[in-house]
LORO-790833 format. One record per residue: residue number from 1; x, y, z of N, C-alpha, C in turn; residue in three letters. Coordinates in pm, whole numbers, plus 50000, padded with zeros to 5 digits. Example, Ala and Ser with C-alpha at 12.3 -4.5 7.8 and 13.67 -1.06 7.14 Angstrom:
BEGIN
ATOM   num     nxx     nyy     nzz    caxx    cayy    cazz     cxx     cyy     czz   residu
ATOM     1   51319   49431   50780   51230   49550   50780   51320   49670   50780      ALA
ATOM     2   51285   49775   50708   51367   49894   50714   51290   50003   50787      SER
***
This chain:
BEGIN
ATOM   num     nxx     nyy     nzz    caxx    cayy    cazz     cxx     cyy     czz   residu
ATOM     1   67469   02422   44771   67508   02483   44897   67653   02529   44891      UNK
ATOM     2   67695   02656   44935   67810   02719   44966   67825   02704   45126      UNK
ATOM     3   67970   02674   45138   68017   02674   45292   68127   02748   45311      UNK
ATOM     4   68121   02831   45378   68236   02954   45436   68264   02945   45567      UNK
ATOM     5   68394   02964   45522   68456   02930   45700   68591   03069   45666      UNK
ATOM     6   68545   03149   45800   68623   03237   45804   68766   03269   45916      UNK
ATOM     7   68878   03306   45901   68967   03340   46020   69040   03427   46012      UNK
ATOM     8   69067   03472   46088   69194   03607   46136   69182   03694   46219      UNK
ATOM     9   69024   03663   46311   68973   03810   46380   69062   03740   46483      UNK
ATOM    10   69063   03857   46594   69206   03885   46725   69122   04013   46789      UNK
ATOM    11   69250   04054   46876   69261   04137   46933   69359   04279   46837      UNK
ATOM    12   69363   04386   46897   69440   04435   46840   69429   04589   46875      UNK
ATOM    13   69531   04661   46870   69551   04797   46878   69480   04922   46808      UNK
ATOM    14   69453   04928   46839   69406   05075   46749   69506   05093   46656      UNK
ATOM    15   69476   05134   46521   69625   05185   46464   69669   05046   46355      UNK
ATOM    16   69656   04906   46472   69670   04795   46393   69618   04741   46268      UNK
ATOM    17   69667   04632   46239   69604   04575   46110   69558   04413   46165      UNK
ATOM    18   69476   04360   46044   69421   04218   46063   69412   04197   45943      UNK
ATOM    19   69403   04080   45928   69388   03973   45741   69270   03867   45772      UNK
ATOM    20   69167   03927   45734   69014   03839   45767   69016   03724   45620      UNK
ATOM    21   69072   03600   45649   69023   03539   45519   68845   03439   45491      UNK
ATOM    22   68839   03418   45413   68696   03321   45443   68742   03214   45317      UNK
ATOM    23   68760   03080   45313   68711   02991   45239   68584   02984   45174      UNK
ATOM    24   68593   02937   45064   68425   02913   45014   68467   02768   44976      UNK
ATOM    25   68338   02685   44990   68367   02522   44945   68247   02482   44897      UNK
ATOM    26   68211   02394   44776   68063   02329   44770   68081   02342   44620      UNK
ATOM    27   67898   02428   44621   67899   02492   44436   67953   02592   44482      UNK
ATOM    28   68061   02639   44453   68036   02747   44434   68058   02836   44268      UNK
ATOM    29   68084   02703   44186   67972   02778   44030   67886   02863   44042      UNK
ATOM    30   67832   02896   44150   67651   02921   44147   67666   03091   44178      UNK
ATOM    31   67838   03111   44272   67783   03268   44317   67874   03335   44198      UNK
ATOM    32   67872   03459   44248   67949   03543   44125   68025   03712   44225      UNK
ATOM    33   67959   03710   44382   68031   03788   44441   67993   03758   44585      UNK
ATOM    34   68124   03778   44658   68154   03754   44788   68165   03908   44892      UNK
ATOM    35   68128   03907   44981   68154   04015   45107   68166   04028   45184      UNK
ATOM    36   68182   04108   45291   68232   04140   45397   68139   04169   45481      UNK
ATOM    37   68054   04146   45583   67975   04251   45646   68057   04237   45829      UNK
ATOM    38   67961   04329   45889   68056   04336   46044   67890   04353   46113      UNK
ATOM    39   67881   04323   46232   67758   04349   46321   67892   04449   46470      UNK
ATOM    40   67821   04504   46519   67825   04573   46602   67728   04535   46743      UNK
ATOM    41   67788   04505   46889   67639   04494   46979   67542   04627   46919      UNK
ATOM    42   67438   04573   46899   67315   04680   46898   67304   04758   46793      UNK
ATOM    43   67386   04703   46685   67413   04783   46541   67356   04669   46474      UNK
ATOM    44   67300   04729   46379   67238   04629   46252   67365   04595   46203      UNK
ATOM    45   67313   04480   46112   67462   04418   45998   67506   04522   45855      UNK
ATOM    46   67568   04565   45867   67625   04615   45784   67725   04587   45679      UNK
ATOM    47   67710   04618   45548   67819   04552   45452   67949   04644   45456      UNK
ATOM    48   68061   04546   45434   68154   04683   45483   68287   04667   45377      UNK
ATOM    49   68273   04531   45263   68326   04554   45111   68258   04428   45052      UNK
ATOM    50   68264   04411   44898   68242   04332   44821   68295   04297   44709      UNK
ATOM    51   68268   04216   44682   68408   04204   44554   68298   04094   44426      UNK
ATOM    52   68335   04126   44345   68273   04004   44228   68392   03953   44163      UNK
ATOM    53   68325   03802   44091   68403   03706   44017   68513   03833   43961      UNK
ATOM    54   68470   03881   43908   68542   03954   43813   68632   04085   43893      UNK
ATOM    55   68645   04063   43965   68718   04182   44053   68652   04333   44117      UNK
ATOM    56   68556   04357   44042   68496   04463   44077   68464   04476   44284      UNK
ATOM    57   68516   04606   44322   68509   04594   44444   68409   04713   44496      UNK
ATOM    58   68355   04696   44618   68273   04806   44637   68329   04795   44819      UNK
ATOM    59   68292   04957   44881   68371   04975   45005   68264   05064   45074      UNK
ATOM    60   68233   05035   45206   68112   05112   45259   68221   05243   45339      UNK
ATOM    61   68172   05339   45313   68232   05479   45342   68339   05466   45430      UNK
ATOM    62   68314   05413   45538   68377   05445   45710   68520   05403   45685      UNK
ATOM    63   68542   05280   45559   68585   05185   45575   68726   05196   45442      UNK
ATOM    64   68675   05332   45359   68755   05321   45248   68894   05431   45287      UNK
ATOM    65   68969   05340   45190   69133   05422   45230   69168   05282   45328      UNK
ATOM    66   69102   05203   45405   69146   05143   45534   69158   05036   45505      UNK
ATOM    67   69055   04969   45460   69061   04829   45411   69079   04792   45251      UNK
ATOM    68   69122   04662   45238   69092   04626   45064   69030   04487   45090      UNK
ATOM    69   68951   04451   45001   68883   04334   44985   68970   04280   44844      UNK
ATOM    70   68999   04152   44859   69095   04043   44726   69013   03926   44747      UNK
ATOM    71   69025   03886   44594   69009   03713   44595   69126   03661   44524      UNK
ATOM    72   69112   03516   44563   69218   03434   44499   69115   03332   44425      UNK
ATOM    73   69066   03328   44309   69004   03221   44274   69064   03107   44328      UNK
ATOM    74   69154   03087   44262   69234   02943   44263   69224   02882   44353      UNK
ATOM    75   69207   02961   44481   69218   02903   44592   69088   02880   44694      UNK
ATOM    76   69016   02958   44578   68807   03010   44674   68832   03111   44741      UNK
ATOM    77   68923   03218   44828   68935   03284   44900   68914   03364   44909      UNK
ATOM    78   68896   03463   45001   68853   03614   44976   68916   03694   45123      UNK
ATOM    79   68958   03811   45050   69084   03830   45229   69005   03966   45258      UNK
ATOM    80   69003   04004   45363   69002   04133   45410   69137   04190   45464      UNK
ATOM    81   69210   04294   45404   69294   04319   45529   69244   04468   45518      UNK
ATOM    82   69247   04447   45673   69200   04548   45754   69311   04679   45826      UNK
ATOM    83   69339   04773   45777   69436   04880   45851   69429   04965   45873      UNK
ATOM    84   69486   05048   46015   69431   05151   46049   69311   05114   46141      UNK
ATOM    85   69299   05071   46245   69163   05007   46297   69181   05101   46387      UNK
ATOM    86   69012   05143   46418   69004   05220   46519   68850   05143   46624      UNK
ATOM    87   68889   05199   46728   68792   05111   46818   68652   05104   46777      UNK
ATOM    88   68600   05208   46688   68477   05129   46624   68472   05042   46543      UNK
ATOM    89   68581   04994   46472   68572   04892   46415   68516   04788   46479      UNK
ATOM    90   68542   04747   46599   68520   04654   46717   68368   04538   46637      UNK
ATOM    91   68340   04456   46559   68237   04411   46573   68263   04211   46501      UNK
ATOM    92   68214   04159   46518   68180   04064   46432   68141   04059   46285      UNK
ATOM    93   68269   04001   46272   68339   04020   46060   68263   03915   45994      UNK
ATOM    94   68106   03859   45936   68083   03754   45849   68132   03775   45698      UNK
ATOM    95   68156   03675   45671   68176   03665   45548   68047   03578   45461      UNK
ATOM    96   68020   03665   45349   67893   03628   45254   67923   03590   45114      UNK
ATOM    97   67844   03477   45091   67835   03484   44921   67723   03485   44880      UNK
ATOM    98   67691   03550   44732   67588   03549   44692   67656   03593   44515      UNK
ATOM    99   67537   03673   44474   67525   03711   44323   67542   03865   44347      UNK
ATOM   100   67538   03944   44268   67504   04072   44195   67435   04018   44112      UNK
ATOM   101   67333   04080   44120   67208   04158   44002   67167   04276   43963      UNK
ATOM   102   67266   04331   43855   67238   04499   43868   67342   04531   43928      UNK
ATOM   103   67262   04629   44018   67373   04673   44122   67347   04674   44255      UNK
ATOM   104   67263   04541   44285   67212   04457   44453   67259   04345   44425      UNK
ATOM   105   67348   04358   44575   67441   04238   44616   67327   04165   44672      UNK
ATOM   106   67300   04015   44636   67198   03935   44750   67285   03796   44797      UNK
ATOM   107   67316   03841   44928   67371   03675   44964   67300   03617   45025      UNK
ATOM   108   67314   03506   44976   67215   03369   45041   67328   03286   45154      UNK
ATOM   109   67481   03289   45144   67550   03212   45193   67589   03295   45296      UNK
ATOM   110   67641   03253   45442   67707   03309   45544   67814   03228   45615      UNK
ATOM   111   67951   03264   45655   67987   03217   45746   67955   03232   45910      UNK
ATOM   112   68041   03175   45961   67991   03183   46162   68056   03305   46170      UNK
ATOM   113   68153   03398   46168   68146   03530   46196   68272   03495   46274      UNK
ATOM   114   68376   03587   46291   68514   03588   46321   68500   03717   46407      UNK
ATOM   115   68567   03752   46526   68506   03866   46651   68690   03958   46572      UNK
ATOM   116   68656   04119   46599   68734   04186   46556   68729   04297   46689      UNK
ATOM   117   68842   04301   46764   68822   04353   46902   68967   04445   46862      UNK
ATOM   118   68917   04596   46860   69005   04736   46880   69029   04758   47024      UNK
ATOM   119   69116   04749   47093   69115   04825   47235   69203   04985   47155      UNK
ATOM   120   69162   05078   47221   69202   05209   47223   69354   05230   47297      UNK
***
């Protein structure tokens, strides 16, 4: 079992920035890449970066130029910082672990989800 515990969601400006981190604790021998996804009210979950052991990062369109996804092994961590936010950003930030296989991310692990609120 992997356990993720995520923090940094707020409030914030349009324009602003945020630093979404997530802990990972347990095995986590077992995963090999961590991500980002965001829910939206009434929006499916969407992945919105990913990163593997090995650094490789991937960035869902809306989102690139704006954000970077990092890990810190050493430490289990995995950061989002987020800049440039615009009020659609607005959703609930989970953080995931899982594997790559190929080139499908599958996470089995989730954190409780950190709220990311743009006012305009």
């Amino acid at each position: 079992q992997v356990q993720l515990v995520e923090c940094g969601g707020g409030l914030v400006q349009a324009g602003g920035s945020l630093r979404l981190s997530c802990a990972a604790s347990g095995s986590i021998f077992s995963i090999n890449a961590m991500g980002w996804y965001r829910q939206a009210p009434g929006n499916e979950r969407e992945l919105v970066a990913a990163i593997t052991s090995g650094g490789s990062t991937d960035y869902a369109d809306s989102v690139k130029g704006r954000f970077t996804i990092s890990n810190d092994n050493a430490k289990n961590t995995v950061y989002l910082q987020v800049n440039s936010l615009k009020p659609e950003d607005t959703a609930v930030y989970y953080c995931a672990a899982g594997w790559l296989t190929g080139e499908v991310y599958v996470y089995e692990y989730w954190g409780q989800g950190t709220q990311v609120t743009v006012s305009s």
